[in-house]
C-alpha positions as CSV (number, residue, x, y, z in Angstrom):
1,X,-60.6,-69.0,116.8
2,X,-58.2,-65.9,116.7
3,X,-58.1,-65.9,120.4
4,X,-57.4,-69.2,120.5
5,X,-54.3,-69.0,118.5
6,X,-53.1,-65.9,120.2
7,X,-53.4,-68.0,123.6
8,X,-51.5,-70.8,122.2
9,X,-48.7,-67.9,120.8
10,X,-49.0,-66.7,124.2
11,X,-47.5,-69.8,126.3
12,X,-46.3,-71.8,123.5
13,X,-42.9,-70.2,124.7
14,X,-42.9,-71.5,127.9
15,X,-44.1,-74.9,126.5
16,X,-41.6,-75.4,124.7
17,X,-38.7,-74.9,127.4
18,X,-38.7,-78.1,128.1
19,X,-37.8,-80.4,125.6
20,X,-39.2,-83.8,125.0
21,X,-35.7,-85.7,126.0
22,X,-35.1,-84.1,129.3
23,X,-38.6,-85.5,130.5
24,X,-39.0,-88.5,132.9
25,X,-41.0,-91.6,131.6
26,X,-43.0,-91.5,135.0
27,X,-46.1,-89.0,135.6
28,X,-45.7,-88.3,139.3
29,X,-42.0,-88.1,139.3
30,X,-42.1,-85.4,136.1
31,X,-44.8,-83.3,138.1
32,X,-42.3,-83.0,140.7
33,X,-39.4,-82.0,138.3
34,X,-41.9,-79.4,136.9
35,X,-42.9,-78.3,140.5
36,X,-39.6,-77.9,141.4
37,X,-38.1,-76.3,138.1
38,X,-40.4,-73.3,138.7
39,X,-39.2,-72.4,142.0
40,X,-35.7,-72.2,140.7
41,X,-34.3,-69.1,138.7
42,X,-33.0,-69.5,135.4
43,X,-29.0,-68.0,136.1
44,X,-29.1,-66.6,133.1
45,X,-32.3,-64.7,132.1
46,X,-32.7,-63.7,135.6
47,X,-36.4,-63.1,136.0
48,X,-37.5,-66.5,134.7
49,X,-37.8,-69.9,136.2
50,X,-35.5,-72.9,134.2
51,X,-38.9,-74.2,133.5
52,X,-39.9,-71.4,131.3
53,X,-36.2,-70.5,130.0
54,X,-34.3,-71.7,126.8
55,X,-30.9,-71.0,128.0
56,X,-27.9,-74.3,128.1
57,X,-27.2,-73.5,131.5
58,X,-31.6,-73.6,132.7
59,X,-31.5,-76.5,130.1
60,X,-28.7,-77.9,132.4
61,X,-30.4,-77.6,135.9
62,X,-33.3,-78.9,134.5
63,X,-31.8,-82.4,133.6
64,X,-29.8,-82.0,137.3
65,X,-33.0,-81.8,138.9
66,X,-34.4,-84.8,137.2
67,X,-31.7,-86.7,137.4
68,X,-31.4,-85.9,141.5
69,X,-35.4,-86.9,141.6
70,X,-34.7,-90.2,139.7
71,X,-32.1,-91.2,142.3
72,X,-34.3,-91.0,144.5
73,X,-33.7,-87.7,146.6
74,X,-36.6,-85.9,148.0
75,X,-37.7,-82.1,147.2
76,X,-35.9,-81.1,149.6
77,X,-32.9,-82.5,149.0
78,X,-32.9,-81.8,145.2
79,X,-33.2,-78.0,146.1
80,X,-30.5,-78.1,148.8
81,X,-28.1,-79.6,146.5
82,X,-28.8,-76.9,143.6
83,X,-28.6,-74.2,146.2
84,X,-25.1,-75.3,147.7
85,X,-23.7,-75.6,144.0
86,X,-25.0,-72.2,142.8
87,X,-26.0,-70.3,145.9
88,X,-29.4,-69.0,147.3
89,X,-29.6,-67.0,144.2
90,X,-30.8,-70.3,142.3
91,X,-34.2,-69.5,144.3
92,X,-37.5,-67.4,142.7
93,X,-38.9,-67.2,146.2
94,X,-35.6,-66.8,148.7
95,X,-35.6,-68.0,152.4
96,X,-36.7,-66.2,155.1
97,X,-33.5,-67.1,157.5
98,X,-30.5,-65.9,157.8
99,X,-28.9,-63.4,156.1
100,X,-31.7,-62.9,153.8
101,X,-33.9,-61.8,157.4
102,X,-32.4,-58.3,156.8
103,X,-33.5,-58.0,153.1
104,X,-37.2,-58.8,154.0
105,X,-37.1,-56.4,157.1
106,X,-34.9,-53.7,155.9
107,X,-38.3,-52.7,153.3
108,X,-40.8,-52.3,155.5
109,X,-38.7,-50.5,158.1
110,X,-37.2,-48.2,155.9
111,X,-40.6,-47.2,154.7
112,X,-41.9,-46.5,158.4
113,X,-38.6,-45.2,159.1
114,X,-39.4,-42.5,156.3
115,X,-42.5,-41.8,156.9
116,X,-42.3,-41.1,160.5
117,X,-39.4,-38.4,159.6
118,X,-41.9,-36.7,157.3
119,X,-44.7,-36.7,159.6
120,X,-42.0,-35.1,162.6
121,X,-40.6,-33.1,159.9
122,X,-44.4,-31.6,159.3
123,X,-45.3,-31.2,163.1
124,X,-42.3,-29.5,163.4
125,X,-42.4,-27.0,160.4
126,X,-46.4,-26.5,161.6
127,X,-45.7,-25.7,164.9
128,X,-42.1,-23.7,164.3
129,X,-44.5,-20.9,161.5
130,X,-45.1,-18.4,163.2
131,X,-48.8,-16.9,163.7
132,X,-48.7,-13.7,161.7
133,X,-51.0,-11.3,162.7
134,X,-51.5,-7.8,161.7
135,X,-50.7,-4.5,163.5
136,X,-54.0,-1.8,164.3
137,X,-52.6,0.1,161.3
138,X,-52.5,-2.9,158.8
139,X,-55.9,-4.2,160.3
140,X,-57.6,-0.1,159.1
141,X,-55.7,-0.4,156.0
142,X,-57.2,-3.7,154.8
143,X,-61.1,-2.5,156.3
144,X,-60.4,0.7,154.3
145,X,-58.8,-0.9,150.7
146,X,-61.9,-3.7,151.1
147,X,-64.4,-1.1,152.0
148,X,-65.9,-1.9,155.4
C-alpha cells in the first residue's frame, strides 16, 4: 500500500501539468497533443517537456498545440509552426540538419581528436626516455652492496 502511494506521489506531478480545460474532447486527437507536448521543451524550466511543466508560458504552448491539432494541421505542421515562433530550442530531441550537424559531430570528434593526442603524446614520451644503463663501476657497486 506504501509503495503504492509513493508511486502515485512520484508522477502525480507530472499528472497534473495538464489541466482538465486545456484537454480536447476527442481520444485520438488528445493522444496526439500529448505525443507531441513531450517532444517540446518547456522555455522555461528548461529540462522538462510542456507536458510535465506547470509554467504559464508550457501552459501556453500546450493549448497552441491543441488548438493547431484541432484545426486540422498535421504533426508536422504543428511542430514546424512552434519551432519558427520560438526557435529549434522549443525541441527535447533537436534536428540532425543543419547547423545543429556540427553540435552532434563536434562530440565525438573532439573526443577522438583527444585521445589520439594522448596516445602520440605517450609514443612519443616512450620512445624520447632514454635507456639508462649503468657504467662497469656502477654494475660492481650494485653486485657488491646486494652481495653477489
Amino acid at each position: 500500500m506504501r509503495v503504492a502511494v509513493l508511486l502515485w506521489l512520484a508522477f502525480a506531478g507530472a499528472a497534473a501539468a495538464v489541466q482538465p480545460g486545456e484537454m480536447l474532447t476527442d481520444p485520438a486527437l488528445e493522444e496526439r497533443a500529448r505525443e507531441l507536448s513531450r517532444g517540446l521543451r518547456c522555455l522555461v524550466c528548461r529540462n522538462e517537456s510542456i507536458d510535465e511543466s506547470n509554467a504559464d508560458l508550457a501552459r501556453d504552448l500546450r493549448v497552441l498545440v491543441r488548438e493547431r491539432i484541432a484545426a486540422g494541421d498535421s504533426d508536422a505542421e504543428v511542430i514546424d509552426f512552434v519551432v519558427a515562433r520560438y526557435g529549434e530550442y522549443v525541441l527535447l530531441n533537436p534536428t540532425t540538419s543543419g547547423a545543429n550537424i556540427v553540435l552532434w559531430i563536434a562530440g565525438p570528434v573532439l573526443l577522438l581528436s583527444g585521445l589520439g593526442i594522448a596516445a602520440l603524446y605517450l609514443r612519443r614520451r616512450r620512445s624520447d626516455a632514454p635507456a639508462e644503463s649503468l657504467s662497469s663501476d656502477e654494475e660492481a657497486r650494485l653486485k657488491a652492496l646486494l652481495g653477489d
